[in-house]
N, C-alpha and C positions, 0 to 999 in steps of 0.2 A: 360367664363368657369372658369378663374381663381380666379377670385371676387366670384363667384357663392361655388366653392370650398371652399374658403378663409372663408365665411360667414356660412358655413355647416358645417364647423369646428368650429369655432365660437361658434353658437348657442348649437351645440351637447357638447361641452365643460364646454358653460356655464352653460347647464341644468342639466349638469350631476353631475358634483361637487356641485351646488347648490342643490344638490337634496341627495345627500349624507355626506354634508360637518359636519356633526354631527359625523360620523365614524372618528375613526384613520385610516388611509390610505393613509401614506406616502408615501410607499414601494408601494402601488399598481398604485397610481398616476403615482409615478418615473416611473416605466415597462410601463404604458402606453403611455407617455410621450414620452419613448425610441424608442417604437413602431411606434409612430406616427411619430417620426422626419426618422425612416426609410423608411416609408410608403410614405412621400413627397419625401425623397430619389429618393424612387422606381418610382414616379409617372412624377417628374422632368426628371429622366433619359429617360423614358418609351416617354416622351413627347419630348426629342434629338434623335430621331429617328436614324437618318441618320449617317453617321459618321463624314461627312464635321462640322455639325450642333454640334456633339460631342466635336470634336477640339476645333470647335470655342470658343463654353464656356468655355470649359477645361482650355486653353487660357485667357480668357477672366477674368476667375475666379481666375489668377494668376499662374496656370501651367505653368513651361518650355515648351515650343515650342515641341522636343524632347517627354518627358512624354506624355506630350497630345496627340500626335499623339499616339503613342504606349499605352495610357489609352482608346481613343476612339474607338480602334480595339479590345478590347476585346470582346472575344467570351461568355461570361459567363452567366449567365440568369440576367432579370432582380431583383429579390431580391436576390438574391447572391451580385452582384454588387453593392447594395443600401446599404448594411453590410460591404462593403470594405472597408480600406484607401481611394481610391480613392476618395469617396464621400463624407466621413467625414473630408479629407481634403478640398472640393471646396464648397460644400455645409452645412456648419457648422449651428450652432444652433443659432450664432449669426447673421449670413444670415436671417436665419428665422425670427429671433424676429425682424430685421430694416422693415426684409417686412412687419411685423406686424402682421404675426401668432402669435394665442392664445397657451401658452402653460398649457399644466395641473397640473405641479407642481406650477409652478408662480400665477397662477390661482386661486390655493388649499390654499395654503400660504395666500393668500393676504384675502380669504374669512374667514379662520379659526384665523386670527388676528385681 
């Protein structure tokens, strides 16, 4: 599911910007970009169900012991949460790009040069 994801991102990315890379659309890239690294946010979190499962990575991902506990119990919804500190400290951009997510500015840049 997660290769399946990975690859739907992927293709939707490449086609898109390849299909508009004539436009200026710095600024619209950047927002969607943003969008998106929230949207895996939301989808990661959504995917920690549990709170054991929460910890764990919270943990895992470098959180104090302490924090994590008390991050994993929040009550908040899942995109609220996905826009917090919380997430953009454990799940950062640079997480993304070693896993090998496509981004849309890096993406834009590299076709437009």
């Amino acid at each position: 599911m997660k290769e399946e994801r990975k690859k739907r991102l992927h293709d939707t990315v490449q086609g898109w910007v390849n299909y508009y890379k004539l436009a200026d659309m710095k600024s619209l890239v950047t927002k969607l970009d943003q969008w998106t690294r929230r949207r895996m946010r939301m989808v990661t979190w959504k995917r920690w169900k549990r709170i054991r499962t929460r910890f764990y990575w919270l943990k895992k991902l470098g959180i104090d012991k302490r924090k994590a506990w008390e991050w994993a119990n929040i009550r908040k919804g899942y995109w609220r949460t996905s826009g917090s500190h919380i997430l953009a400290r454990t799940l950062t951009n640079e997480l993304f790009r070693r896993a090998r997510y496509i981004s849309f500015l890096e993406y834009y840049l590299s076709v437009r040069s």
